[in-house]
C-alpha positions in Angstrom: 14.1 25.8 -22.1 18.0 26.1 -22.4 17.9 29.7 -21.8 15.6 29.5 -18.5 18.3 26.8 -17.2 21.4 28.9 -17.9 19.1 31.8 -16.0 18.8 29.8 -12.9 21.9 28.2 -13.0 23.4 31.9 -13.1 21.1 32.7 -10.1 22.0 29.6 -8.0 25.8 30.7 -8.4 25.1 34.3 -7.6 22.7 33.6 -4.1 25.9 30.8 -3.6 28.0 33.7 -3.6 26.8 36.5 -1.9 24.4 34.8 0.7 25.3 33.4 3.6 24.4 29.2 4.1 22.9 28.4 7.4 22.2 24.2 7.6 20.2 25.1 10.1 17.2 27.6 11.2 18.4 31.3 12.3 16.8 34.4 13.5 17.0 37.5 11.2 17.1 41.0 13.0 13.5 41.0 12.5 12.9 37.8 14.4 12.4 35.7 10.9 13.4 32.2 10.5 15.7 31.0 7.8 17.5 27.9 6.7 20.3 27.1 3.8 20.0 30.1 1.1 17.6 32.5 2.7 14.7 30.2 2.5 12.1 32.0 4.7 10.3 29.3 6.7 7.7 31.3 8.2 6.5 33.1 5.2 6.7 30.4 3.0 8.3 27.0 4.9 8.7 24.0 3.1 6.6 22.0 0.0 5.3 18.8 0.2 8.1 17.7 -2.1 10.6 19.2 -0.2 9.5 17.7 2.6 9.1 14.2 1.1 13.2 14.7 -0.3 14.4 15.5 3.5 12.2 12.2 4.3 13.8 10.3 1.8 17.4 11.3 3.1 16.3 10.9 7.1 15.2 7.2 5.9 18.7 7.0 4.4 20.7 7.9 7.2 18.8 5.7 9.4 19.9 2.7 7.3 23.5 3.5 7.3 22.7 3.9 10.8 21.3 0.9 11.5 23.9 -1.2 9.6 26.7 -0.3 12.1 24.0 -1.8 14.4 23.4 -4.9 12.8 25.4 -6.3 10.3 23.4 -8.7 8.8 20.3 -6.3 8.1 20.2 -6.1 5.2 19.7 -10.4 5.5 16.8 -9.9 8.2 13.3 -10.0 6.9 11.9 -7.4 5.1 9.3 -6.5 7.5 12.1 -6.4 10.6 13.8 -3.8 8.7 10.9 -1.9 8.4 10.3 -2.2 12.1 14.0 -1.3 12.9 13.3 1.7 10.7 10.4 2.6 11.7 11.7 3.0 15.2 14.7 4.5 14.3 12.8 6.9 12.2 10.5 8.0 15.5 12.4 7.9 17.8 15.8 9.5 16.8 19.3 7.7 17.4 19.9 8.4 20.6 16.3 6.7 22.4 17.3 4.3 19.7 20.5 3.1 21.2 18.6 2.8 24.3 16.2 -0.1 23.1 19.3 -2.6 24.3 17.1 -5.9 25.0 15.1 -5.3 21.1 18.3 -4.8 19.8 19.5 -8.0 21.3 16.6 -9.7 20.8 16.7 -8.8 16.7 20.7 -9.9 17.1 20.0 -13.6 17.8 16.9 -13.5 15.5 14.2 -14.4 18.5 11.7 -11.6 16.8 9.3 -12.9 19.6 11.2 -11.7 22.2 11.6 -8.4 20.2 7.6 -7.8 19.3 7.2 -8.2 23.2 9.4 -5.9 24.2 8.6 -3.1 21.7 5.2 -3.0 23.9 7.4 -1.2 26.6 8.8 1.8 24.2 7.3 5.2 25.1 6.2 6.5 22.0 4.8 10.5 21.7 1.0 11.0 21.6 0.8 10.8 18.0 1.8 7.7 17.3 0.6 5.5 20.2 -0.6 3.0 18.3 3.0 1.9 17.1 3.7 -0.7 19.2 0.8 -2.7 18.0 1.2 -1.8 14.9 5.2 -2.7 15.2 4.3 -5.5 17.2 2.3 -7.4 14.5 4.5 -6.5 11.6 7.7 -8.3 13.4 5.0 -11.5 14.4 4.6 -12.1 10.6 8.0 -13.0 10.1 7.4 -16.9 10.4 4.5 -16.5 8.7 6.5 -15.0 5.1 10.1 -15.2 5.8 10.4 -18.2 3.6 7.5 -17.3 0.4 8.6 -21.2 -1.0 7.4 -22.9 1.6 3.9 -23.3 1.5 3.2 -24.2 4.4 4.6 -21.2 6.3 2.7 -18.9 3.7 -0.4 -20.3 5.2 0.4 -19.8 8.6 -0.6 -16.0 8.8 -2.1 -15.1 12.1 -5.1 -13.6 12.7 -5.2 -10.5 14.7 -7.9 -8.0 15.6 -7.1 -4.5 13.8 -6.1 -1.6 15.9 -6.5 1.3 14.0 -9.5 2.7 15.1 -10.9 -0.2 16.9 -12.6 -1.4 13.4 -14.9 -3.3 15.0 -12.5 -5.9 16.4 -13.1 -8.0 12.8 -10.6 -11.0 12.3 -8.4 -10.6 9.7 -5.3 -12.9 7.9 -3.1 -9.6 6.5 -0.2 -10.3 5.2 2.8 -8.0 7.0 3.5 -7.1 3.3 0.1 -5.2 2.4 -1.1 -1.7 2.6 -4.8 -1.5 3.5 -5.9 1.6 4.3 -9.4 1.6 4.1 -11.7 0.8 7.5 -14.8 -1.1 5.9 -13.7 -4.5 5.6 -15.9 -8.0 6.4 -14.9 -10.6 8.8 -12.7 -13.3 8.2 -11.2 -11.6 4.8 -7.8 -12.7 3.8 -5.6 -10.3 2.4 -2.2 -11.6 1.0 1.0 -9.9 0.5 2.3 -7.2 -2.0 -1.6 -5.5 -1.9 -2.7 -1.9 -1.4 -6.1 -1.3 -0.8 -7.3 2.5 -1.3 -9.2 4.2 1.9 -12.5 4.1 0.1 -12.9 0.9 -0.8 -15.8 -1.3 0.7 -14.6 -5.3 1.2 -17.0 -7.7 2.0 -16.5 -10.8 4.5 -14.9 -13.9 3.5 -13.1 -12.5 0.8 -9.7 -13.8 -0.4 -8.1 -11.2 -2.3 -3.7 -12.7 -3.3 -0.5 -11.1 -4.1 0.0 -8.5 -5.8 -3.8 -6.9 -5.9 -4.7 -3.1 -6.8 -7.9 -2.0 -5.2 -8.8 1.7 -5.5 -11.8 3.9 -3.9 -14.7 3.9 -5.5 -14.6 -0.1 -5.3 -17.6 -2.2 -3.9 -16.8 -5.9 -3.4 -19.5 -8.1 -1.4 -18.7 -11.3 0.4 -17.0 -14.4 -0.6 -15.2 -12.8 -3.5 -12.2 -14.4 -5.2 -9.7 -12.0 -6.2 -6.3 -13.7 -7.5 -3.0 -12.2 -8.5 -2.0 -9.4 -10.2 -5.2 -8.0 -10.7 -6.1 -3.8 -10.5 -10.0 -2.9 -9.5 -10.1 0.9 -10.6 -12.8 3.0 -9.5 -16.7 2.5 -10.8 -16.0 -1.4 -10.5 -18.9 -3.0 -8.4 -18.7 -6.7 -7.8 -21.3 -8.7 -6.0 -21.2 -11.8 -3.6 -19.6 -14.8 -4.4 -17.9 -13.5 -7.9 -14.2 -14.9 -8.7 -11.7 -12.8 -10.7 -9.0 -14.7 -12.3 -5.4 -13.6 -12.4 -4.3 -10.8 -14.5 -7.6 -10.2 -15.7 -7.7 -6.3 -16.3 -10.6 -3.6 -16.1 -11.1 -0.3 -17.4 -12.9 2.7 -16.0 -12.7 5.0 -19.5 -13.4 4.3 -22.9 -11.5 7.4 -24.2 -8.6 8.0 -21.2 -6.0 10.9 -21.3 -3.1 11.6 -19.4 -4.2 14.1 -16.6 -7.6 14.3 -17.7 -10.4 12.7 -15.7 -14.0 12.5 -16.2 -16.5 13.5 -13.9 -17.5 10.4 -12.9 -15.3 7.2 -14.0 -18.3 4.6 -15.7 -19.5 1.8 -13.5 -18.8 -1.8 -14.5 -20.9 -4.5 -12.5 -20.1 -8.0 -11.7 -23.4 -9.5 -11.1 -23.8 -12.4 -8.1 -21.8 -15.9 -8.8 -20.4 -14.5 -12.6 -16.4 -16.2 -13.4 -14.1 -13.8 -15.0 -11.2 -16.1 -16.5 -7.6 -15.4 -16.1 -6.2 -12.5 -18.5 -9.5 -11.6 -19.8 -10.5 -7.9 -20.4 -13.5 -6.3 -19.4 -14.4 -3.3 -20.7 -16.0 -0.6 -18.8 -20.0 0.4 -18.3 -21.2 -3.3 -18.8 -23.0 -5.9 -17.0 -21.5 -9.4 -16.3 -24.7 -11.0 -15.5 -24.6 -13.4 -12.7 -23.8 -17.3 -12.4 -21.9 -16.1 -16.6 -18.5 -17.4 -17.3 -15.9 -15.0 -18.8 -13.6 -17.1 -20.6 -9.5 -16.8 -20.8 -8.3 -14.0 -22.3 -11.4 -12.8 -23.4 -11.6 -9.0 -24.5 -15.7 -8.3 -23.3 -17.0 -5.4 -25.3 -21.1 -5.7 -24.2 -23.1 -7.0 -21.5 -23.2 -10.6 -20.8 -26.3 -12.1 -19.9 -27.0 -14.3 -17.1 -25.5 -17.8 -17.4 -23.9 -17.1 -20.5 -20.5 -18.6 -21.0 -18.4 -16.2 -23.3 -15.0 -16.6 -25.1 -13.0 -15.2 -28.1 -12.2 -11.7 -28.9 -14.6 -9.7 -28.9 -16.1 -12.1 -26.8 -19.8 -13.9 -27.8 -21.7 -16.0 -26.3 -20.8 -19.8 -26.9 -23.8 -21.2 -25.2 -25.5 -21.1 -21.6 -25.5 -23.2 -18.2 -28.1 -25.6 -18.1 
């Protein structure tokens, strides 16, 4: 490994030397485009992770940037900075500068005045719906800038998704969350710090709370409880009316290896009404049968039949609901 390194280290001194460094695109004689050390952009361009390391230092400019702009903002709420950045990400410095009244607007702190006015931006075809999008994240401020003060956690507003036009269903999303996927019930809360995979199928009148993993191959029906820090990998199927308590932790491979998958992850199904207790384990290809009671810190080895209430490690059945 030593000897490949001291091979391309020779060769980045030697192109350093004898090529010429262009920061940005030229012409060759034969019409070509190249950038810094003879990279040929239209034979070969750029990789993803080259393109994700430019991204990464454009993101880091911009907040330089936008510090000489407002020097508290790296006090302003999280989800104003990423609106700021956003913005200044799009639309370049220049149109930037030009957004004088959301720039005032973020300056006395009346984010209000600023979500209205980001409605007026011109924005290029491809991103047109940014100002809702922008628009909503800023709107959320009152509703999370202070996380101690319960009552302004439960003040998040309801608002009809965009993307899409996913059938105009009422939501309460926390600013903070990454939902991606488009099959979601009515009336589902969402709360912050959770990521919901494309794939996954959400039920209505879910709550799902902080800190939640949800990946693709996920079915959840409606009136599910799902509280913090819990992760639903693929093959998990959970029916209506279930509650998961926090922390408890699934599985989706008996014998898992780094960067080797199966063909088809093994299905683990949370029968209608069942409890899973907080920190309790669940491992995967069984059956939590319905109305049964997973008790804390379990570690669930076998199906559980309905009504049971289980406990202990491996867990057994204690006795049933009457």
């Amino acid at each position: 490994m030593s000897e490949l390194r001291n091979i391309i280290d020779q060769m980045i001194s030697q192109q350093i030397l004898h090529q010429r460094f262009y920061l940005k695109p030229y012409r060759c004689p034969n019409g070509r485009l190249f950038i810094g050390f003879g990279r040929n952009l239209n034979d070969k361009g750029i990789t993803k992770a080259e393109a994700i390391i430019l991204l990464e230092n454009d993101i880091k400019e911009c907040i330089d940037d936008l510090k000489t702009i407002f020097l508290d903002f790296d006090h302003l709420p999280e989800s104003v900075q990423m609106v700021l950045l956003d913005m200044r990400l799009n639309l370049g410095k220049e149109q930037f500068l030009h957004l004088e009244k959301i720039i005032a607007a973020v300056k006395d702190h009346d984010f209000e005045k600023a979500a209205n006015e980001i409605q007026n931006v011109s924005w290029a075809s491809h991103t047109q719906d940014h100002p809702q999008i922008l628009t909503h994240m800023i709107r959320q401020v009152d509703a999370f800038s202070n996380p101690d003060n319960d009552t302004n956690h439960k003040k998040t507003k309801q608002y009809s998704q965009t993307k899409n036009d996913l059938s105009k269903i009422n939501l309460q999303l926390s600013a903070y969350s990454i939902v991606e996927t488009e099959s979601i019930g009515p009336n589902t809360r969402i709360w912050s710090f959770t990521k919901i995979l494309a794939g996954a199928v959400i039920g209505s009148d879910c709550n799902i709370c902080d800190h939640v993993f949800i990946e693709n191959d996920v079915r959840l029906g409606d009136r599910v409880t799902v509280k913090c820090g819990v992760q639903l990998w693929d093959g998990i199927r959970v029916e209506d009316d279930v509650f998961i308590g926090p922390n408890a932790t699934f599985t989706n491979d008996l014998f898992p290896r780094s960067k080797q998958y199966p063909e088809k992850f093994q299905e683990t199904i949370l029968r209608k009404g069942c409890s899973i207790g907080a920190n309790a384990t669940i491992l995967c290809g069984i059956e939590i049968g319905e109305r049964a009671i997973v008790g804390a810190g379990s570690v669930v080895t076998k199906n559980v039949p309905p009504d049971a209430i289980v406990y202990g490690n491996p867990a057994v059945v204690q006795r049933y609901i009457k």
